[in-house]
Structure formats: C-alpha cells, structure tokens
C-alpha positions as CSV (number, residue, x, y, z in Angstrom):
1,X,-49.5,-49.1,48.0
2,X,-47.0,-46.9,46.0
3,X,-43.4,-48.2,45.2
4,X,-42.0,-44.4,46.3
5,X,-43.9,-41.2,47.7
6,X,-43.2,-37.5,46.7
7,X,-42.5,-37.6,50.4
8,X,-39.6,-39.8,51.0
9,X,-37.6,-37.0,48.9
10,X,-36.9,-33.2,49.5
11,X,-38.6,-30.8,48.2
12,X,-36.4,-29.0,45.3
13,X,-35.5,-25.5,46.0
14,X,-35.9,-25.6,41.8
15,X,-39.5,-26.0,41.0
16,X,-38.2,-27.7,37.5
17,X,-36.3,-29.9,39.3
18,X,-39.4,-30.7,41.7
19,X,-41.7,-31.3,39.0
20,X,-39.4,-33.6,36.9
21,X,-38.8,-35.9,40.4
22,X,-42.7,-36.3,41.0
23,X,-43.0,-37.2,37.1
24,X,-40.4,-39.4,37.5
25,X,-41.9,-41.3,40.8
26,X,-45.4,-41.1,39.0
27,X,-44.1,-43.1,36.3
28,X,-42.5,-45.4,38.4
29,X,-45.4,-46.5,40.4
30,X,-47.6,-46.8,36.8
31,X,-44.7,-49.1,35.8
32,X,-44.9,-51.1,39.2
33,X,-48.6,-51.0,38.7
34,X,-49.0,-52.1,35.3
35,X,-46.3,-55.3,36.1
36,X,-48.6,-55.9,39.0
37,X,-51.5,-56.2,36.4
38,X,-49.2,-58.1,33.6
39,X,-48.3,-60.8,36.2
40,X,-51.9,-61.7,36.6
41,X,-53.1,-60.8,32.8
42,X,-55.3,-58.0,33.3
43,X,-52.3,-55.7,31.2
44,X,-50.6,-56.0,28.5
45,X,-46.6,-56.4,27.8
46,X,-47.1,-53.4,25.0
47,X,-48.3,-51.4,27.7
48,X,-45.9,-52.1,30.3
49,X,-43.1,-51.6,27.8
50,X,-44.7,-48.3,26.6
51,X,-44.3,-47.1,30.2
52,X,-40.8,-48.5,31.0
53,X,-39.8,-47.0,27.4
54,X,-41.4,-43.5,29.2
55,X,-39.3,-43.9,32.3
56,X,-36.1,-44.4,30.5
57,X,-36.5,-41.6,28.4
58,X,-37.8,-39.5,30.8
59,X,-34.6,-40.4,33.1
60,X,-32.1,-39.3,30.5
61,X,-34.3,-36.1,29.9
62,X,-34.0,-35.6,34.0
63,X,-30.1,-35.9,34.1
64,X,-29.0,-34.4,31.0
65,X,-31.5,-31.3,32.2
66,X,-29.8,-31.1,35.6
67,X,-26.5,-31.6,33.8
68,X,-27.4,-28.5,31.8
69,X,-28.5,-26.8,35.1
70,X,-25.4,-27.1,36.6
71,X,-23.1,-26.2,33.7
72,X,-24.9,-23.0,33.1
73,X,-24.4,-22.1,37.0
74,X,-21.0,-23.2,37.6
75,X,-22.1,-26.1,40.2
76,X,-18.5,-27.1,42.0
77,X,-19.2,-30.1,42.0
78,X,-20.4,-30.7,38.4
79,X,-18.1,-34.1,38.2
80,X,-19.3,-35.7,41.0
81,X,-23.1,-35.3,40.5
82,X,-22.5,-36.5,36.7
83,X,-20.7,-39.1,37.8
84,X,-23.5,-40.5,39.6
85,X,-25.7,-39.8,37.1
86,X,-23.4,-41.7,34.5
87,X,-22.9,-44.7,37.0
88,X,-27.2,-45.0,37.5
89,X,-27.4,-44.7,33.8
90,X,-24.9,-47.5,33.0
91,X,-27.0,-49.6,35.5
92,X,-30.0,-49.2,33.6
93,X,-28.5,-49.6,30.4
94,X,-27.7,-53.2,32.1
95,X,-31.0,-54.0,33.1
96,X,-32.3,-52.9,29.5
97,X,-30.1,-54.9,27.9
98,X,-30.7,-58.0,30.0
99,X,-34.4,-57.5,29.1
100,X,-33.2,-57.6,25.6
101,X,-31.0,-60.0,25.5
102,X,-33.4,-62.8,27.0
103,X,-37.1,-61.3,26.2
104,X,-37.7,-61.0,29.6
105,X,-39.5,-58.1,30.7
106,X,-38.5,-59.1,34.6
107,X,-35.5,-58.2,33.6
108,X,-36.2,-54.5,33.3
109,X,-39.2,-54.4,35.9
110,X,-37.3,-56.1,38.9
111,X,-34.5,-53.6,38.3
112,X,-37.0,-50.4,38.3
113,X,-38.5,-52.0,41.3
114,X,-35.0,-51.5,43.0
115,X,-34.3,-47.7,42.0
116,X,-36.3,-46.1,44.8
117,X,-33.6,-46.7,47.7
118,X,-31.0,-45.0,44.9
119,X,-33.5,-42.2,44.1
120,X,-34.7,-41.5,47.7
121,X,-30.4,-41.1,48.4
122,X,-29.3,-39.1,45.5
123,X,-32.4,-36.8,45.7
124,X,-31.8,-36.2,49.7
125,X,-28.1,-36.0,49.2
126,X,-27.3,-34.6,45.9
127,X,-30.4,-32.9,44.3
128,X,-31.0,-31.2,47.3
129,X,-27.9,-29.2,47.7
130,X,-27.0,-29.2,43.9
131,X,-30.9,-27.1,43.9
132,X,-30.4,-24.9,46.7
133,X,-26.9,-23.9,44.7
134,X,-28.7,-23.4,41.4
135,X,-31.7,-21.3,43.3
136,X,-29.1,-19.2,44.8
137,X,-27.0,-18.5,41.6
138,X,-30.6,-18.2,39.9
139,X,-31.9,-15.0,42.2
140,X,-28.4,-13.6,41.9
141,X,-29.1,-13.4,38.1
C-alpha cells in the first residue's frame, strides 16, 4: 500500500507541473517504504536519509519552479500561493531540524508520513487553478 496515489490529486493542466507532483509522490512512498524496511533492519539509515535528503530538495526545486511559473505569467494571486508554500516549507524546516537536533530520524519520517493530507489539499485547491491560469497565459503566448 502506497502512502499517496497520483490519483488522489488533479491532473495539471501544466504537464511540468504534473510530472514534478508524481516525482514528488514517487519519492514519498520510497521514503515511507524504506522507513518500513529500516524499522525492521532490512534498510539502512544512509539510505533512508539519501531519499528524505531527495524529497527535500526536490520540494524546494517544486515551489521555487512554480514560484518562477507564476511570476513570469502574472498569477494574481502570486502572494497567496507563496505564502503557502513558505508556511509548508517552514514546517519542514521544523521537522528537519528536530531530526537534527535529537538524531532521530522519526523525527523527519513521521512528519513526511503526514504531508499527504496537505499535498492532496494544495494540489486540488491551489495547483489546480494556479495551472489552468499558467496554461491559459501559456497558449496566449
């Protein structure tokens, strides 16, 4: 069983935008996989820390892309989308340095284990309409 499905978001009217979600939930449910396997010693803490270290670089890559997106289109509503963007990223930079801070890799995994219910939302109710807009301004081009 998968943490998140492609499924449980929209489909991206931006086909960069689609293919940096279904990275993004692909390395999500390696991370959740991999924890599985570290909790009962079959992986090792270098490799689940060499996926987490993917996801959050891969995260900040996805935002600061979209960010990028929306500047060069003229989104209206720019502020808001960074905004939540800023507030997920603060979040994780939490969880990281909780791992951190007490060596536990729990820390970080527990938190990634939560993101789904906050990517499933922002993709159905921000990415969504923020990619429609960008298509739009994109064919008008």
């Amino acid at each position: 069983m998968a943490l998140i499905y492609i499924e449980q978001v929209e489909d991206m009217s931006v086909e960069e935008m689609q293919e940096i979600h279904e990275n993004e939930i692909e390395i999500l449910n390696a991370i959740d996989k991999l924890a599985i396997f570290y909790d009962r010693g079959e992986a090792t803490q270098e490799e689940l820390v060499e996926k987490i270290d993917e996801y959050i670089e891969h995260v900040h890559k996805h935002f600061a892309n979209e960010e990028r997106l929306m500047q060069e289109y003229n989104f209206p509503s720019y502020d808001m989308h960074k905004t939540a963007h800023a507030m997920f990223l603060e979040e994780l930079d939490n969880a990281i340095k909780y791992w951190k801070r007490y060596e536990d890799i729990n820390k970080i995994t527990n938190f990634i284990r939560r993101t789904p219910e906050w990517i499933v939302l922002h993709v159905n109710t921000v990415d969504a309409p923020t990619a429609a807009y960008l298509a739009k301004k994109m064919q008008e081009k």
